[in-house]
Kinemage of the C-alpha trace (Angstrom):
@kinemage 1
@onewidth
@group {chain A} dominant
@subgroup {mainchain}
@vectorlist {calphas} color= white
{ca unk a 1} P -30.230 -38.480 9.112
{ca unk a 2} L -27.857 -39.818 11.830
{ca unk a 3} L -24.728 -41.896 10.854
{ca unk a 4} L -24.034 -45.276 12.314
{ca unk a 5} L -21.165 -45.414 14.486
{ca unk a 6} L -19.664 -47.711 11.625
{ca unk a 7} L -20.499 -44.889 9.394
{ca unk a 8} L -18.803 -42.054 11.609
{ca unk a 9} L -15.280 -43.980 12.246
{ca unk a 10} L -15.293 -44.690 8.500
{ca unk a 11} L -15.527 -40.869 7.791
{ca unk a 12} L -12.639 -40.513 10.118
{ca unk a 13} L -10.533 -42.336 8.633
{ca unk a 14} L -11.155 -40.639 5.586
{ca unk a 15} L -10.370 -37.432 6.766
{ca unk a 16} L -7.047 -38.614 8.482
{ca unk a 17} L -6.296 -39.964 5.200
{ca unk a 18} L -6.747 -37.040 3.271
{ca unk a 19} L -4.911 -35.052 5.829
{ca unk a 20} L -1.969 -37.473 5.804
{ca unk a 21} L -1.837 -36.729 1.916
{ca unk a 22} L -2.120 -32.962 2.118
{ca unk a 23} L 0.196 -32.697 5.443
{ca unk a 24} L 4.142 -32.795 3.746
{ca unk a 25} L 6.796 -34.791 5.840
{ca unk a 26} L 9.006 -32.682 7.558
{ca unk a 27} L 11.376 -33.499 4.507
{ca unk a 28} L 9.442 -32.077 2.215
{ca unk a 29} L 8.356 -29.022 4.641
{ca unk a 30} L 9.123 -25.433 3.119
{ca unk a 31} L 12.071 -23.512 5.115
{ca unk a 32} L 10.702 -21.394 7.449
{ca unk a 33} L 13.158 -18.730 6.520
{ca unk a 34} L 12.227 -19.112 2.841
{ca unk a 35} L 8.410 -19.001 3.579
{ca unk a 36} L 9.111 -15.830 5.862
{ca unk a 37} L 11.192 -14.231 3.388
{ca unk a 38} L 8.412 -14.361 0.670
{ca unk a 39} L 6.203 -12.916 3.198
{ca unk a 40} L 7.944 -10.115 4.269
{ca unk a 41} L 9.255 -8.983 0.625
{ca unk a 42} L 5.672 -8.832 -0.255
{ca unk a 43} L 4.579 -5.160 -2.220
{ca unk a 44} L 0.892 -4.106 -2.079
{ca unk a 45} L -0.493 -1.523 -4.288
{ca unk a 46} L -3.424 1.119 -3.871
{ca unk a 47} L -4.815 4.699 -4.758
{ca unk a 48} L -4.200 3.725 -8.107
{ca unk a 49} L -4.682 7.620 -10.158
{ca unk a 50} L -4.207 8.235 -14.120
{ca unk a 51} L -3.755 11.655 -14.686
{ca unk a 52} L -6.208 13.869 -15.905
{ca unk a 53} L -4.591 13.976 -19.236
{ca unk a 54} L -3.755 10.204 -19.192
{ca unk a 55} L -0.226 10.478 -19.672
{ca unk a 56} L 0.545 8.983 -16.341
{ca unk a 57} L -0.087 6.556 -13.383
{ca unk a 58} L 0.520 6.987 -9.719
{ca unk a 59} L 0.102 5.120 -6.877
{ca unk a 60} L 1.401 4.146 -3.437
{ca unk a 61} L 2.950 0.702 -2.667
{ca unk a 62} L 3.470 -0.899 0.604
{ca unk a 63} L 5.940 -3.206 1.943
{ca unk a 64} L 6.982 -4.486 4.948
{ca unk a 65} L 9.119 -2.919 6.971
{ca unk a 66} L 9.227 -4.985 10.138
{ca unk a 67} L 7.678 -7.645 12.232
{ca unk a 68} L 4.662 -4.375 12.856
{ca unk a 69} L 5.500 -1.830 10.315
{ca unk a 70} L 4.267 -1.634 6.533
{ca unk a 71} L 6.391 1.314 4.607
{ca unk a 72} L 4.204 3.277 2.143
{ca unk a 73} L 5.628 4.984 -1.079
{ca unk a 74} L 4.368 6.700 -3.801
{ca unk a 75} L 5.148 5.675 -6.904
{ca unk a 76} L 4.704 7.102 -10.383
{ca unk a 77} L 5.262 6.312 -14.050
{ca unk a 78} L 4.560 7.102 -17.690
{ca unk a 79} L 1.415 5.052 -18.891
{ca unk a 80} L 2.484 2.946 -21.219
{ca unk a 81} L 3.862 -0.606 -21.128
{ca unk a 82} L 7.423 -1.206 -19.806
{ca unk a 83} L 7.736 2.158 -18.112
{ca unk a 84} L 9.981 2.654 -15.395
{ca unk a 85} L 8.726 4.056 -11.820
{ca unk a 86} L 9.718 6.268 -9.978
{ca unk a 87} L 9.711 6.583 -6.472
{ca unk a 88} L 8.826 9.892 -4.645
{ca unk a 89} L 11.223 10.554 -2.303
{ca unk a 90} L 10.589 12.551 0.639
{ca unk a 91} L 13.578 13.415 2.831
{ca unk a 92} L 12.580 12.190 6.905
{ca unk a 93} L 9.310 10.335 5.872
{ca unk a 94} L 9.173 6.623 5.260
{ca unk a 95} L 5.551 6.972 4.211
{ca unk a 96} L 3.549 8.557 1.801
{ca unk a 97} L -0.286 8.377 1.006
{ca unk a 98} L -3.182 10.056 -0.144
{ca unk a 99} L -2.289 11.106 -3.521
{ca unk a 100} L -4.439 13.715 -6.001
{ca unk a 101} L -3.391 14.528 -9.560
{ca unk a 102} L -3.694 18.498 -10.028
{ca unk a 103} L -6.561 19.195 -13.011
{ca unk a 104} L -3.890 20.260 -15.329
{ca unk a 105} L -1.250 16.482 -14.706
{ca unk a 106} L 1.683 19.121 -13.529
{ca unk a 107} L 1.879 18.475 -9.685
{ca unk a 108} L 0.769 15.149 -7.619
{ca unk a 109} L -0.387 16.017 -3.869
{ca unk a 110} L 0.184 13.671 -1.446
{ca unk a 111} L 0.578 13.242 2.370
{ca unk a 112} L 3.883 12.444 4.251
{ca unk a 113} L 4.320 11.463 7.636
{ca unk a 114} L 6.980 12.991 8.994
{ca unk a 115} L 10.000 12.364 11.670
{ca unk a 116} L 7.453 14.010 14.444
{ca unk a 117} L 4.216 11.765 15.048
{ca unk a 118} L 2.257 14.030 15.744
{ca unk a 119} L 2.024 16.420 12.221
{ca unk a 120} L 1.665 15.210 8.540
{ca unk a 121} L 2.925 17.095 5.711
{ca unk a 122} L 0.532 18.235 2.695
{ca unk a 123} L 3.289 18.122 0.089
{ca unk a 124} L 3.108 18.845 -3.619
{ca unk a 125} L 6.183 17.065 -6.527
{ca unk a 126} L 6.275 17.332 -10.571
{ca unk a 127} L 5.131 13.781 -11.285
{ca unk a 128} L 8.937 12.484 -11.943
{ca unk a 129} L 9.454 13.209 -8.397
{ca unk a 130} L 11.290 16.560 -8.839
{ca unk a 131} L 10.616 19.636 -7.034
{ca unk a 132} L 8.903 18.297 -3.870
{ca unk a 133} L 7.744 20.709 -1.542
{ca unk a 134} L 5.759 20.943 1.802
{ca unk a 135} L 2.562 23.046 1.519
{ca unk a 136} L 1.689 22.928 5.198
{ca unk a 137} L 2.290 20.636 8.550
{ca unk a 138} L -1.220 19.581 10.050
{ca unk a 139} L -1.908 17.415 12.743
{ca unk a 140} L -4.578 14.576 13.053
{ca unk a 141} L -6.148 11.681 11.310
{ca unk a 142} L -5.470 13.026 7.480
{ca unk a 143} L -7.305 11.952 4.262
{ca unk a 144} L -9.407 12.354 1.332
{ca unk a 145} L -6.882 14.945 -0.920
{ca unk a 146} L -8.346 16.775 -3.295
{ca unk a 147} L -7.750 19.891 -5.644
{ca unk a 148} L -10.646 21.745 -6.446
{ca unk a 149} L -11.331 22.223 -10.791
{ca unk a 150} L -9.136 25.041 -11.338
{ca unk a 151} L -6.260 23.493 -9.462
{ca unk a 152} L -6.076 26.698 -7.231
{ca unk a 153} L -7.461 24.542 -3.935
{ca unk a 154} L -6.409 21.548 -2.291
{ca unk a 155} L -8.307 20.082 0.209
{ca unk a 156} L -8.076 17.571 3.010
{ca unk a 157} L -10.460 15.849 5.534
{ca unk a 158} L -9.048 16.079 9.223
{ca unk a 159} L -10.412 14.629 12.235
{ca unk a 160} L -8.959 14.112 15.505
{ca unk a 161} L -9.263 11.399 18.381
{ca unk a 162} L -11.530 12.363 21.382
């Protein structure tokens, strides 16, 4: 059914109401900086991994760090409430990803760009974040780390741009 033209302007004015309402004065508008500081200190999680023996959590958290850049870390921590995280810290890389418990909850394997583009570390820590340690530098699109059942194996999927 077609509204009237009396109909139509009445809806209009209803909306531009509404939007008047919803629209703060500049007074009451949020500072920019404020609004653009919340943004920017924002933390995402993901690859969320319990151990195998359930003792512990791990998983990588992203922030930003600049107008184009997100930082990824991996994190890990005792599971139980109130824990305290640690970070993995891996000397020349400002992200980490891709992390795989070991069968056995002694090592965490994860990937870590390093200061060359071109080649990602394989790395291996205890899960406080100890004893880090570069297995091998690849190159390519990395993903997908897993150990095999005996923890003996890790594996990777690798695939490179035409």
């Amino acid at each position: 059914m077609r509204a009237t033209l009396s109909e139509a302007r009445a809806q209009i004015l209803c909306s531009f109401a509404i939007l008047c309402l919803v629209i703060p004065s500049a007074a009451q508008a949020p500072d920019l900086d404020a609004l653009i500081g919340r943004v920017m200190s924002t933390h995402r999680f993901s690859e969320v991994q319990i151990s195998p023996d359930g003792k512990r959590v791990a998983w990588v958290e992203s922030t930003v760090r600049n107008d184009n850049e997100y930082a990824h870390a991996v994190y890990t921590a005792d599971a139980r409430p109130g824990a305290t995280p640690t970070k993995l810290n891996v000397t020349g890389s400002n992200n980490q990803f891709g992390i795989a418990w070991s069968p056995d909850s002694k090592e965490l394997a994860f990937l870590a760009e390093t200061d060359s583009p071109e080649h990602i570390d394989l790395r291996i820590a205890a899960p406080d974040g100890t004893q880090s340690k570069s297995l091998s530098s690849l190159s390519g699109d990395l993903s997908a780390v897993r150990w095999s059942p005996d923890g003996r194996t890790i594996s990777l999927l690798c695939s490179f741009a035409d």
